[in-house]
PyMOL Python script that loads the backbone (N, CA, C, O; Angstrom):
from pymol import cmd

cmd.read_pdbstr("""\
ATOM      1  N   UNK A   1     -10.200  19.082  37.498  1.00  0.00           N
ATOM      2  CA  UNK A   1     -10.077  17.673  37.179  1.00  0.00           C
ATOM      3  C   UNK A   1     -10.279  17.450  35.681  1.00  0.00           C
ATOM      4  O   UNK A   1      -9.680  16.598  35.025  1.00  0.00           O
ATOM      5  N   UNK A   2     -11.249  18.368  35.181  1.00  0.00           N
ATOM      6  CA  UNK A   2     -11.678  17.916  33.770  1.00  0.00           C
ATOM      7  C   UNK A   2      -9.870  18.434  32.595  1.00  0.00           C
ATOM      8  O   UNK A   2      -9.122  18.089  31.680  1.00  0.00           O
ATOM      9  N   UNK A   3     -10.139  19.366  33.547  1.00  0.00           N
ATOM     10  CA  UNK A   3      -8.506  20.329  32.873  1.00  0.00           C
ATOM     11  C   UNK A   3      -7.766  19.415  32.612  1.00  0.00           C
ATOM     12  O   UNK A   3      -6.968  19.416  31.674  1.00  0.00           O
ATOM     13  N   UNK A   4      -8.000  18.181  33.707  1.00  0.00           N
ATOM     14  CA  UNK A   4      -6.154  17.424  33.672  1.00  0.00           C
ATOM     15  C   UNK A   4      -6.183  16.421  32.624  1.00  0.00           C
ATOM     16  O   UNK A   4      -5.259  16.226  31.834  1.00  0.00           O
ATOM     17  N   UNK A   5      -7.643  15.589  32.661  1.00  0.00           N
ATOM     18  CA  UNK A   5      -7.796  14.489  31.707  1.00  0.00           C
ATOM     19  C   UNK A   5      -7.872  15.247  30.661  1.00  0.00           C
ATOM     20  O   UNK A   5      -6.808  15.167  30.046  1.00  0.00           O
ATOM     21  N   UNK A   6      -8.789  16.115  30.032  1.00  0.00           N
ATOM     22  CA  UNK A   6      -8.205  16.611  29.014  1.00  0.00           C
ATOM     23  C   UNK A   6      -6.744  16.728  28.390  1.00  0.00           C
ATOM     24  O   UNK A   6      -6.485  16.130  27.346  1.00  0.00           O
ATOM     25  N   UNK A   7      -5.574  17.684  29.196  1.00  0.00           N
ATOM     26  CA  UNK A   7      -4.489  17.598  28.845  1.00  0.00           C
ATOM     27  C   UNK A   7      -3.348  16.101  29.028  1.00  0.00           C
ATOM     28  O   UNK A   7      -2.171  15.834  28.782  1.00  0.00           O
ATOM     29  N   UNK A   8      -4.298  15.559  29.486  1.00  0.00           N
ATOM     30  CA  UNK A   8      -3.631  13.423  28.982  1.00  0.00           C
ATOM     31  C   UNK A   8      -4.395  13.463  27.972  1.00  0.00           C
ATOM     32  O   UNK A   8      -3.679  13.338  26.979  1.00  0.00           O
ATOM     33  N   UNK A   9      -5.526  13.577  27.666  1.00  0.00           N
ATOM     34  CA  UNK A   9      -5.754  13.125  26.302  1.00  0.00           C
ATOM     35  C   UNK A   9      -5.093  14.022  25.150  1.00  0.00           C
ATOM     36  O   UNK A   9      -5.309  13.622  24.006  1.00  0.00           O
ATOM     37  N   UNK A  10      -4.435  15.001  25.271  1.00  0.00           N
ATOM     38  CA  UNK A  10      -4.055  15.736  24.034  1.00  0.00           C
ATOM     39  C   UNK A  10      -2.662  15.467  24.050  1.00  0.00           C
ATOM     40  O   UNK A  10      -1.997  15.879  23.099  1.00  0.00           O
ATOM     41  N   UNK A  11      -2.073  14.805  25.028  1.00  0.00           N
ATOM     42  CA  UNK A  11      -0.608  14.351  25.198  1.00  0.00           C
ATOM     43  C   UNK A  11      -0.856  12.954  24.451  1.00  0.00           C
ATOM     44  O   UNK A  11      -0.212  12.729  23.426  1.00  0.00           O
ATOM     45  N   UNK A  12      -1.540  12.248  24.814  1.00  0.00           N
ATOM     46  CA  UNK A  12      -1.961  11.051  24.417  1.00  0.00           C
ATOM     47  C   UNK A  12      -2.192  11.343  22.864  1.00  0.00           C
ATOM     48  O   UNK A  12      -1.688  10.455  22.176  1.00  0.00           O
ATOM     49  N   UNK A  13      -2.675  12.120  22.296  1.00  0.00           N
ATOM     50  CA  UNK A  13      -3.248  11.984  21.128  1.00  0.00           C
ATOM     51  C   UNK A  13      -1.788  12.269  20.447  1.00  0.00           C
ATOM     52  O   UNK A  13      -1.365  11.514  19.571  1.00  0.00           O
ATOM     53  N   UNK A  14      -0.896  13.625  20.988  1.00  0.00           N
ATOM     54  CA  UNK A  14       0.400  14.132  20.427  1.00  0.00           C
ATOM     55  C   UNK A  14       1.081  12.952  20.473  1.00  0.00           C
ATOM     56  O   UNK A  14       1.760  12.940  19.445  1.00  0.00           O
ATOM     57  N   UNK A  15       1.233  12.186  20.948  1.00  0.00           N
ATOM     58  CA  UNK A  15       2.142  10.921  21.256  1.00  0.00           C
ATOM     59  C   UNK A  15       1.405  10.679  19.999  1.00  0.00           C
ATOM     60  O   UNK A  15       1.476  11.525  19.108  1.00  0.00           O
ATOM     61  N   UNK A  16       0.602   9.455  19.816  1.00  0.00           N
ATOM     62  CA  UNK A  16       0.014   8.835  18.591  1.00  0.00           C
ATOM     63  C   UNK A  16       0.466   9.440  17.697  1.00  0.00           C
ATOM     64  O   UNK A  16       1.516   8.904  17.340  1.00  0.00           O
ATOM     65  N   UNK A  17       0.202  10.399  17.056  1.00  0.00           N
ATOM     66  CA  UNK A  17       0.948  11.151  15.590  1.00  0.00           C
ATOM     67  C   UNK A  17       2.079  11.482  15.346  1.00  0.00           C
ATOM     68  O   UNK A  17       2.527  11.564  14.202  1.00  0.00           O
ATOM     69  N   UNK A  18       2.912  11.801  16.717  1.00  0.00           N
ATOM     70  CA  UNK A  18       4.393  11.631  16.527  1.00  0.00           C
ATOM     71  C   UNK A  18       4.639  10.309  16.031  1.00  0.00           C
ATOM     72  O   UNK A  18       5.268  10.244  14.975  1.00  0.00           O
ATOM     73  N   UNK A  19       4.234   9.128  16.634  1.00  0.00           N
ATOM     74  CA  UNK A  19       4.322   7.583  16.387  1.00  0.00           C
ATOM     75  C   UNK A  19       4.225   7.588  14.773  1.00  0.00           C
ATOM     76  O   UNK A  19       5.090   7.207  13.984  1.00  0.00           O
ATOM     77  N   UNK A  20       3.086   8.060  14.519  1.00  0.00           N
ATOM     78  CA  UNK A  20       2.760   7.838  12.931  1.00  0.00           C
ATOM     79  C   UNK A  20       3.099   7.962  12.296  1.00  0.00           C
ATOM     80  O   UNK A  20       3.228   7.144  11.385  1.00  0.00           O
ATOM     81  N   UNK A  21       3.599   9.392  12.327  1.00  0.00           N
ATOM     82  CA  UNK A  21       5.273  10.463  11.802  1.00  0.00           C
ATOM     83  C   UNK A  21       5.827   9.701  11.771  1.00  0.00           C
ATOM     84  O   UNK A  21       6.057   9.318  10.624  1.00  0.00           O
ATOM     85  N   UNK A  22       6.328   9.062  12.653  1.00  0.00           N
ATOM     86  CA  UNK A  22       8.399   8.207  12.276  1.00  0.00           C
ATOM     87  C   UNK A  22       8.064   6.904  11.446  1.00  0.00           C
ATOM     88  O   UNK A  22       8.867   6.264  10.766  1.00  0.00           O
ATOM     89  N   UNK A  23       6.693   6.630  11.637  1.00  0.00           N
ATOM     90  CA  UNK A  23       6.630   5.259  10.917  1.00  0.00           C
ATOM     91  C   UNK A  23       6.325   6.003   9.537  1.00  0.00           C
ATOM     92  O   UNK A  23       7.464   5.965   9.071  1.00  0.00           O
ATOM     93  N   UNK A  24       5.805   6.444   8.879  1.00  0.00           N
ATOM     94  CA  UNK A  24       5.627   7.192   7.542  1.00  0.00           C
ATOM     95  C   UNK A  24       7.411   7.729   7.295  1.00  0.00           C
ATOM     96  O   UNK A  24       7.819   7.466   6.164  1.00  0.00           O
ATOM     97  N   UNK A  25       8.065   8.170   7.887  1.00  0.00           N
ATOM     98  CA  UNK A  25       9.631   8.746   8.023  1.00  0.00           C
ATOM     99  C   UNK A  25      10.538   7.043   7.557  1.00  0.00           C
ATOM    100  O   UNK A  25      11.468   7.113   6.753  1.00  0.00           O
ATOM    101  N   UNK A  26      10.157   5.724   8.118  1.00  0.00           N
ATOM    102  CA  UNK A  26      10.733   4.909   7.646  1.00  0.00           C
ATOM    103  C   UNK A  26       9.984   4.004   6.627  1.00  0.00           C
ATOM    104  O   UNK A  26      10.594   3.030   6.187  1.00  0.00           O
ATOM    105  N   UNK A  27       8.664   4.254   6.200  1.00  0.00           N
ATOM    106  CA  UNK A  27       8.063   3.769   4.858  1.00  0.00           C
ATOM    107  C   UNK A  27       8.989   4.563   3.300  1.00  0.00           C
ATOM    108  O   UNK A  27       9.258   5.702   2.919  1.00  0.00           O
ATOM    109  N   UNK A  28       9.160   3.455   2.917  1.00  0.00           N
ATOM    110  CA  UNK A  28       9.374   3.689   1.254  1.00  0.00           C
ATOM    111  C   UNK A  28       8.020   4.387   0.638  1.00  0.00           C
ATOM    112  O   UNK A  28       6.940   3.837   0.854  1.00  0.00           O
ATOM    113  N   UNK A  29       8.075   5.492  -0.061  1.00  0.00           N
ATOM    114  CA  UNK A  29       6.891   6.075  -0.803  1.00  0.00           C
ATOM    115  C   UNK A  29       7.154   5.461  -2.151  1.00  0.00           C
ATOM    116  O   UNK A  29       8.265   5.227  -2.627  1.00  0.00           O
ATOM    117  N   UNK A  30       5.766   5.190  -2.803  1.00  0.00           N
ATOM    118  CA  UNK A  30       5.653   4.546  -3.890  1.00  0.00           C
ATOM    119  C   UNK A  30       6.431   5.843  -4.974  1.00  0.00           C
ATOM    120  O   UNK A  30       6.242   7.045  -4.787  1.00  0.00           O
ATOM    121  N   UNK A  31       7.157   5.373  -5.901  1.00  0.00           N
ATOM    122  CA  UNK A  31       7.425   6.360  -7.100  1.00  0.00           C
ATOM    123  C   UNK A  31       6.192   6.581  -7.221  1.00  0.00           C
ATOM    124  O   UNK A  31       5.177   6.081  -6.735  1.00  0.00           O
ATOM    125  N   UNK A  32       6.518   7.799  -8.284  1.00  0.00           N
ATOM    126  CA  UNK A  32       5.247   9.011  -8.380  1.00  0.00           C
ATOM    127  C   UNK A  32       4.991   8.479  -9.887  1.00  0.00           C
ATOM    128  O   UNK A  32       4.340   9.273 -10.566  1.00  0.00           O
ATOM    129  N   UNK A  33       5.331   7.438 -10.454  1.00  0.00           N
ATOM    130  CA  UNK A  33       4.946   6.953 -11.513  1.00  0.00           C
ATOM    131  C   UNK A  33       3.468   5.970 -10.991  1.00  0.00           C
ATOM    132  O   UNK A  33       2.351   6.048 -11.503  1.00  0.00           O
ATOM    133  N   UNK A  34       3.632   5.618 -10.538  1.00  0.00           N
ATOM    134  CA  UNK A  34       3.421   4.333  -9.836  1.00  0.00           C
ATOM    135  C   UNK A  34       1.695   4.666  -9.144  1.00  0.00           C
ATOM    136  O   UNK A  34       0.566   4.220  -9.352  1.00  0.00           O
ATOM    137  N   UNK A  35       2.321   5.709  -8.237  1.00  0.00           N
ATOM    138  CA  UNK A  35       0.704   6.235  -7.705  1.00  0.00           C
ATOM    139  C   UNK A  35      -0.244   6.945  -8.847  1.00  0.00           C
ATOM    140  O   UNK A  35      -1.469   6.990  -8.735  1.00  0.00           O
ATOM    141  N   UNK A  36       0.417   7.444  -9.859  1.00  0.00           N
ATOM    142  CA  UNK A  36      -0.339   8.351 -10.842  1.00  0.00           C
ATOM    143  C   UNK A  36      -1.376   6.900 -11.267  1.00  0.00           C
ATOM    144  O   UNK A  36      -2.596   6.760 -11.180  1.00  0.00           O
ATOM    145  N   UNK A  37      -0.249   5.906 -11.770  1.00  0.00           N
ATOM    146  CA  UNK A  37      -1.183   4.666 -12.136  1.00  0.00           C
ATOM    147  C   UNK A  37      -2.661   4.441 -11.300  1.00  0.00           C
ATOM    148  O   UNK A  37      -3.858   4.423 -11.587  1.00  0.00           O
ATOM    149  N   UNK A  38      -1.616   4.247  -9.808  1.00  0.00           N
ATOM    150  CA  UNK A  38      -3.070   3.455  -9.364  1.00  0.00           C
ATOM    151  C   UNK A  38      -4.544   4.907  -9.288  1.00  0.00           C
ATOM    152  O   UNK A  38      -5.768   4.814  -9.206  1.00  0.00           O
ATOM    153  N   UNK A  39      -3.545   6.171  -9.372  1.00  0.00           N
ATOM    154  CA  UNK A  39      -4.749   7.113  -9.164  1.00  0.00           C
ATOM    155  C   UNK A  39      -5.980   7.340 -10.360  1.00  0.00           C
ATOM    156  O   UNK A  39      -7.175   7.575 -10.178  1.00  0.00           O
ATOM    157  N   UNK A  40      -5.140   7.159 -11.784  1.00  0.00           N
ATOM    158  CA  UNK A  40      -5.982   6.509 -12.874  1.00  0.00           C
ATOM    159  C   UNK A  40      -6.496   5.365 -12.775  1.00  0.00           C
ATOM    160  O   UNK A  40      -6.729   4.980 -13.921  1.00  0.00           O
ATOM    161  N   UNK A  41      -6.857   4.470 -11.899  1.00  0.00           N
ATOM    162  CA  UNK A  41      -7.689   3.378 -11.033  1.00  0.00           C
ATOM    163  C   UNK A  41      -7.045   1.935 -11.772  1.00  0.00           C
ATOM    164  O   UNK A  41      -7.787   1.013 -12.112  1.00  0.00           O
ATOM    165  N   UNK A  42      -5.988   1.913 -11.905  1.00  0.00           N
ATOM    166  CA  UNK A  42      -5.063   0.724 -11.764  1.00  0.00           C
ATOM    167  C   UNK A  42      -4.840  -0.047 -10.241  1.00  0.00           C
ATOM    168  O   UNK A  42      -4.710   0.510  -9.151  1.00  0.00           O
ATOM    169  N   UNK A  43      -4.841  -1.504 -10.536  1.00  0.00           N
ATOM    170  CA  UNK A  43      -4.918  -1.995  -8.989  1.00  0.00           C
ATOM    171  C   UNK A  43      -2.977  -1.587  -8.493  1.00  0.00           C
ATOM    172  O   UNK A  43      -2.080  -1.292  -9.282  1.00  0.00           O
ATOM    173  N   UNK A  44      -2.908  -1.683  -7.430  1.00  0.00           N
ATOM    174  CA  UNK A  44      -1.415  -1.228  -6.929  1.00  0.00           C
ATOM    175  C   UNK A  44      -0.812  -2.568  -7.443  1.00  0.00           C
ATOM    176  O   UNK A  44       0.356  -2.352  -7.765  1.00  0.00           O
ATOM    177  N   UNK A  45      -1.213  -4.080  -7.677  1.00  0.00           N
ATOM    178  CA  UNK A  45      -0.315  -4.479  -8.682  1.00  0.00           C
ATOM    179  C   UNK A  45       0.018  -4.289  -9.932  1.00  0.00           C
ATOM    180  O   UNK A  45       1.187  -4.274 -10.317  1.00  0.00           O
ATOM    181  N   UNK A  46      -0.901  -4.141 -10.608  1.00  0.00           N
ATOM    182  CA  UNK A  46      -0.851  -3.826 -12.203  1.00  0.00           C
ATOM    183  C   UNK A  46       0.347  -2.129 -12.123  1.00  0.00           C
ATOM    184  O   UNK A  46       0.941  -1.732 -13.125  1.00  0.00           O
ATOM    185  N   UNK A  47       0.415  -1.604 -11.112  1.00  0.00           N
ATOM    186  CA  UNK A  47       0.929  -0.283 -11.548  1.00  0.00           C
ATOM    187  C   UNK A  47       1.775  -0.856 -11.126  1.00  0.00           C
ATOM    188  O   UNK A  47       2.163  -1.267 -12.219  1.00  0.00           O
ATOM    189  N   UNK A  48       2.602  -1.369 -10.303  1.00  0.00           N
ATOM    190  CA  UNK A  48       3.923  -1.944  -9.935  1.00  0.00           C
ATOM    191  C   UNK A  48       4.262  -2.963 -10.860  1.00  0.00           C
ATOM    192  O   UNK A  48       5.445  -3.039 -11.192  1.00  0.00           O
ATOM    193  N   UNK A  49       3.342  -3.859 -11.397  1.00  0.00           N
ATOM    194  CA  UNK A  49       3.889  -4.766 -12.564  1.00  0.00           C
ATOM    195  C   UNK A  49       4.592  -3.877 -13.833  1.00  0.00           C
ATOM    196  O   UNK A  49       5.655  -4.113 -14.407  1.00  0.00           O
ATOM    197  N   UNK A  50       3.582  -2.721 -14.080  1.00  0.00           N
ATOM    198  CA  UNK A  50       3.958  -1.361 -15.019  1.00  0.00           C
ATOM    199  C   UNK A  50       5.042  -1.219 -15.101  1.00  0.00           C
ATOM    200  O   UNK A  50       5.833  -1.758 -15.876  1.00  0.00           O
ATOM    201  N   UNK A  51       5.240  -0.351 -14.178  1.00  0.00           N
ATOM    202  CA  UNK A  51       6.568   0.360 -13.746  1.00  0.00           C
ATOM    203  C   UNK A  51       7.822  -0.335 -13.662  1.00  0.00           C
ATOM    204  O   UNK A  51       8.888   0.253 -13.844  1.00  0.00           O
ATOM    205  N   UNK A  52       7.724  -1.864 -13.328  1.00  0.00           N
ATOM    206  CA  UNK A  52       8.775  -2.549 -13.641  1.00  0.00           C
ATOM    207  C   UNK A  52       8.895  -3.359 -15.026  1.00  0.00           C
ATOM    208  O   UNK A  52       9.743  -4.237 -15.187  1.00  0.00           O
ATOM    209  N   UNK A  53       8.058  -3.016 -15.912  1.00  0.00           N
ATOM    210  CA  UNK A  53       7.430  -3.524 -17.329  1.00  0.00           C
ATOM    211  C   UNK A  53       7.719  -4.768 -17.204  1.00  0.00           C
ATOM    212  O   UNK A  53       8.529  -5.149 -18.049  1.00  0.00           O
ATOM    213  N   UNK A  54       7.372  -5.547 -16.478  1.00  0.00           N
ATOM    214  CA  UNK A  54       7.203  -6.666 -16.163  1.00  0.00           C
ATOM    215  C   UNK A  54       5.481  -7.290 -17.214  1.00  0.00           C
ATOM    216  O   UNK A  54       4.525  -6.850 -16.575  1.00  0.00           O
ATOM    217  N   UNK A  55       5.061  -7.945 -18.252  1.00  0.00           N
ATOM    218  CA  UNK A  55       4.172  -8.925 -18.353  1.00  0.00           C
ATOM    219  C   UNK A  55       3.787  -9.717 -17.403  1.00  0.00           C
ATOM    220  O   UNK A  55       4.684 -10.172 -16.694  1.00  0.00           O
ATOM    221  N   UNK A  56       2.480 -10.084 -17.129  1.00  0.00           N
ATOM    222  CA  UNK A  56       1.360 -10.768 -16.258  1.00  0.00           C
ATOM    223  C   UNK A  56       2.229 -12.148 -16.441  1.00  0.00           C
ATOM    224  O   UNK A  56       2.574 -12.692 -15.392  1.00  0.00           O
ATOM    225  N   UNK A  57       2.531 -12.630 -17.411  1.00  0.00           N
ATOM    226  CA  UNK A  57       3.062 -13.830 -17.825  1.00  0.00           C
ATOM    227  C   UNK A  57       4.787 -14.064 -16.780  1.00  0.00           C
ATOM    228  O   UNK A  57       5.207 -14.921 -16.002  1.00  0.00           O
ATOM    229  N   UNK A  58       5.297 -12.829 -17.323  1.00  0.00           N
ATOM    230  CA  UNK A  58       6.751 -13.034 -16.720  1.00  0.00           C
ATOM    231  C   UNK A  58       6.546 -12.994 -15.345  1.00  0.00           C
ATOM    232  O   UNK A  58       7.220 -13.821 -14.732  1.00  0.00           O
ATOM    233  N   UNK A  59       5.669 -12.136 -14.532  1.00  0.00           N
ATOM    234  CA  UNK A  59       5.270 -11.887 -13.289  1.00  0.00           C
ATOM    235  C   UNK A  59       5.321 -12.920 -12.659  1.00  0.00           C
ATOM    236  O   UNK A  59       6.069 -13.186 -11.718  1.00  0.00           O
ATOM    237  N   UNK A  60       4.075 -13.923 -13.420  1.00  0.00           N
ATOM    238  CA  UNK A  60       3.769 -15.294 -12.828  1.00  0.00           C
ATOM    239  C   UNK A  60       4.331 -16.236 -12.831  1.00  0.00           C
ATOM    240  O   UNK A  60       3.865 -17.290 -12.400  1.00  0.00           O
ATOM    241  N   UNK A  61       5.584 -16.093 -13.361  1.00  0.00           N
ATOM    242  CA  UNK A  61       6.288 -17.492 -13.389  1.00  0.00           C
ATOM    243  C   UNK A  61       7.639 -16.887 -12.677  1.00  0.00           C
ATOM    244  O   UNK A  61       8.399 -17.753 -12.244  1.00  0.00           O
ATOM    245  N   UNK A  62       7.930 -15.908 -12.546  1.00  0.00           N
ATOM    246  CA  UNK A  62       9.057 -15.192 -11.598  1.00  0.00           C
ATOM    247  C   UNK A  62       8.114 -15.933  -9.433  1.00  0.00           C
ATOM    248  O   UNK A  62       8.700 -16.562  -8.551  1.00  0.00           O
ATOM    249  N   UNK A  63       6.824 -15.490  -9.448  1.00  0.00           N
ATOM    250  CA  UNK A  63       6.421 -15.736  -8.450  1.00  0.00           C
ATOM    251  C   UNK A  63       5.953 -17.386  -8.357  1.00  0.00           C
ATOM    252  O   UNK A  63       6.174 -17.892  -7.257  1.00  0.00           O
ATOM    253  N   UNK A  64       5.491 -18.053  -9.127  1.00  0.00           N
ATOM    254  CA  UNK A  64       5.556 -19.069  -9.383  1.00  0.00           C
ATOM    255  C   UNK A  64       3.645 -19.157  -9.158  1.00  0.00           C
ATOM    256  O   UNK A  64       3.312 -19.778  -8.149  1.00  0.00           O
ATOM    257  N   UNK A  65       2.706 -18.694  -9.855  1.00  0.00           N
ATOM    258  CA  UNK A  65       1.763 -18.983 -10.024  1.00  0.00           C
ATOM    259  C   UNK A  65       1.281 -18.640 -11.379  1.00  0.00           C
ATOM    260  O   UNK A  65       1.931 -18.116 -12.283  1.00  0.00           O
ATOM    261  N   UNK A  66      -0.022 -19.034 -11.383  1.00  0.00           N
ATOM    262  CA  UNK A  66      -0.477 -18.865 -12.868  1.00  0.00           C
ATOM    263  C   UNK A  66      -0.914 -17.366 -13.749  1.00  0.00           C
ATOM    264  O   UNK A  66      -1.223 -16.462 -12.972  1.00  0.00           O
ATOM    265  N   UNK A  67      -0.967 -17.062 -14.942  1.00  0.00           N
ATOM    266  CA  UNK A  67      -0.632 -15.999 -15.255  1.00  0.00           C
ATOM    267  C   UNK A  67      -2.787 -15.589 -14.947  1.00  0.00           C
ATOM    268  O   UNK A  67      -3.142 -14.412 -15.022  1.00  0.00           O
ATOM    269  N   UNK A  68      -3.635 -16.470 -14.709  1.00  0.00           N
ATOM    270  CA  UNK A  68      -4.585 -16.383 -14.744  1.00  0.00           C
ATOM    271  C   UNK A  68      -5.350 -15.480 -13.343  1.00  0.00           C
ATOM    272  O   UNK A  68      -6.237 -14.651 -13.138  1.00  0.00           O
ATOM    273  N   UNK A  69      -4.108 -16.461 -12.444  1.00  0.00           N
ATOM    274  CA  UNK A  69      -4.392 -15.819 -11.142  1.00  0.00           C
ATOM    275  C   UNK A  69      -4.312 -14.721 -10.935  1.00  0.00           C
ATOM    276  O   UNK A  69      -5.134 -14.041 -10.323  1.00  0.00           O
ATOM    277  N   UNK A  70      -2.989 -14.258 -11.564  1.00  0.00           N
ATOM    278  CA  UNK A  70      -2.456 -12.978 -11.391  1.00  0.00           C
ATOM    279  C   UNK A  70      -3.498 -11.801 -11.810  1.00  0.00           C
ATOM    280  O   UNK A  70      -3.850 -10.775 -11.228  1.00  0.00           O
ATOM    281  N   UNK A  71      -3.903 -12.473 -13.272  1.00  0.00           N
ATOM    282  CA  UNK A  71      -4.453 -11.467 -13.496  1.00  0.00           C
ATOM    283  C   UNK A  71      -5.850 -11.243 -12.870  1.00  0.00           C
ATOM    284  O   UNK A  71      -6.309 -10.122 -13.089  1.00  0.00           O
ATOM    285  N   UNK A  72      -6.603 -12.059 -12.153  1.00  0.00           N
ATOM    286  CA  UNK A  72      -7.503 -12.044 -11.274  1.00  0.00           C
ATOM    287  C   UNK A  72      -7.208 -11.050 -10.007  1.00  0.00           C
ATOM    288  O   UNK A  72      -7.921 -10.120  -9.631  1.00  0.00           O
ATOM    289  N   UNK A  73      -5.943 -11.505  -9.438  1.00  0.00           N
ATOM    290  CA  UNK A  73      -5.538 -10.279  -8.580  1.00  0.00           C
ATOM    291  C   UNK A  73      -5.348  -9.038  -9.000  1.00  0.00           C
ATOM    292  O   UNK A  73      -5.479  -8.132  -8.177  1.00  0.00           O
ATOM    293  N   UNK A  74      -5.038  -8.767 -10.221  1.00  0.00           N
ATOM    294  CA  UNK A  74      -4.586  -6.947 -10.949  1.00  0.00           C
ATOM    295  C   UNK A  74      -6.051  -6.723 -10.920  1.00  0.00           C
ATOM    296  O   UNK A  74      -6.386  -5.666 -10.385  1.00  0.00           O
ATOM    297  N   UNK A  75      -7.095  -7.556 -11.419  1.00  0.00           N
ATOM    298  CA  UNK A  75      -8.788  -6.855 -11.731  1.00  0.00           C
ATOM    299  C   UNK A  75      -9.270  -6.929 -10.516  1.00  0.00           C
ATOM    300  O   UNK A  75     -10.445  -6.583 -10.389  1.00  0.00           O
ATOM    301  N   UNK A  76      -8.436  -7.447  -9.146  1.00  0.00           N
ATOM    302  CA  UNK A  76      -9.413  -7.263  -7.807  1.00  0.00           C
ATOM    303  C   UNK A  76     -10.794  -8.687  -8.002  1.00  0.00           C
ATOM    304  O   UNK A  76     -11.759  -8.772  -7.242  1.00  0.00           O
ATOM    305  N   UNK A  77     -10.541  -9.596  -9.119  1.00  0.00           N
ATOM    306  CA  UNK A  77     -11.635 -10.353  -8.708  1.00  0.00           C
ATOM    307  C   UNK A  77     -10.855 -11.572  -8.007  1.00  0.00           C
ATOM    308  O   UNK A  77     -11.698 -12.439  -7.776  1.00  0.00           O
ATOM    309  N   UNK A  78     -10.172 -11.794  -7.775  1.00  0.00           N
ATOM    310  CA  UNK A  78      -9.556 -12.916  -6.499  1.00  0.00           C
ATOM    311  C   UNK A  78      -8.807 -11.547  -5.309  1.00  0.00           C
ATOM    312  O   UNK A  78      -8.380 -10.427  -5.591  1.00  0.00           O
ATOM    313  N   UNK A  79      -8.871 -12.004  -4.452  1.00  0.00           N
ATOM    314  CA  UNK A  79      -8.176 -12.020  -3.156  1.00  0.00           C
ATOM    315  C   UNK A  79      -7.241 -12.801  -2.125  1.00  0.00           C
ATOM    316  O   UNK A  79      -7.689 -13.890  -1.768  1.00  0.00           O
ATOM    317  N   UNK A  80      -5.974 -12.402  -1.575  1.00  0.00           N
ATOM    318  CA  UNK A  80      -5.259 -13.209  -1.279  1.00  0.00           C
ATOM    319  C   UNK A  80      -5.234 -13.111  -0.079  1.00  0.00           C
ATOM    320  O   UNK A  80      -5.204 -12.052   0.547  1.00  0.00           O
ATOM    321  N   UNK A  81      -5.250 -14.827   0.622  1.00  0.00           N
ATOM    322  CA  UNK A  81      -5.804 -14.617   2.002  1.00  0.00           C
ATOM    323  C   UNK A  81      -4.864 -14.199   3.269  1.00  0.00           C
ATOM    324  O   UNK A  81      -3.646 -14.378   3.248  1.00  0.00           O
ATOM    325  N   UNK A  82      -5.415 -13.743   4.147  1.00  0.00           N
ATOM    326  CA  UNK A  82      -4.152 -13.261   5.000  1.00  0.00           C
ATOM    327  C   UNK A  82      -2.729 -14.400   5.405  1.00  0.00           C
ATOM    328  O   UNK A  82      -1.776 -13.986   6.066  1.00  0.00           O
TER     329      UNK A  82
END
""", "prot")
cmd.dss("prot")
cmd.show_as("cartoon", "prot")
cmd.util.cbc("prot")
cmd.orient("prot")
C-alpha cells in the first residue's frame, strides 16, 4: 500500500515539473543585458528602463505618471498595488 501512494506521489510530483517546463518553454527570458543589470542589484525596472535607454522622465510620461513616482518604484521605496 505504502508502494502505491508513494508511486502517485512521484507521478504527481513528475506531472508538476513537466507543467513548469512548458510554462518556462512559453516565458520570454529577459535579455542577458538586462539580468546582468538587475544581478548588479538594479531594480528589474531601472534595468528594463536601461536597456531600452529610455530616461525616468520619458518613461513617465510615455506611461502617464510622474517622473517622481517612477523613480520611487526603480529604488523599491513605493510599491504598486495588486
Amino acid at each position: 500500500m505504502r508502494a502505491a501512494e508513494e508511486a502517485l506521489e512521484d507521478a504527481a510530483d513528475a506531472a508538476i515539473y513537466d507543467e513548469r517546463k512548458a510554462d518556462l518553454r512559453a516565458e520570454r527570458a529577459l535579455p542577458a543585458d538586462v539580468t546582468m543589470d538587475i544581478l548588479r542589484g538594479s531594480s528589474r525596472l531601472k534595468a528594463l528602463r536601461n536597456w531600452r535607454r529610455l530616461t525616468q522622465a520619458d518613461l513617465a510620461a510615455m506611461i502617464g505618471v510622474s517622473q517622481g513616482f517612477l523613480s520611487d518604484l526603480g529604488s523599491n521605496h513605493r510599491k504598486l498595488s495588486a
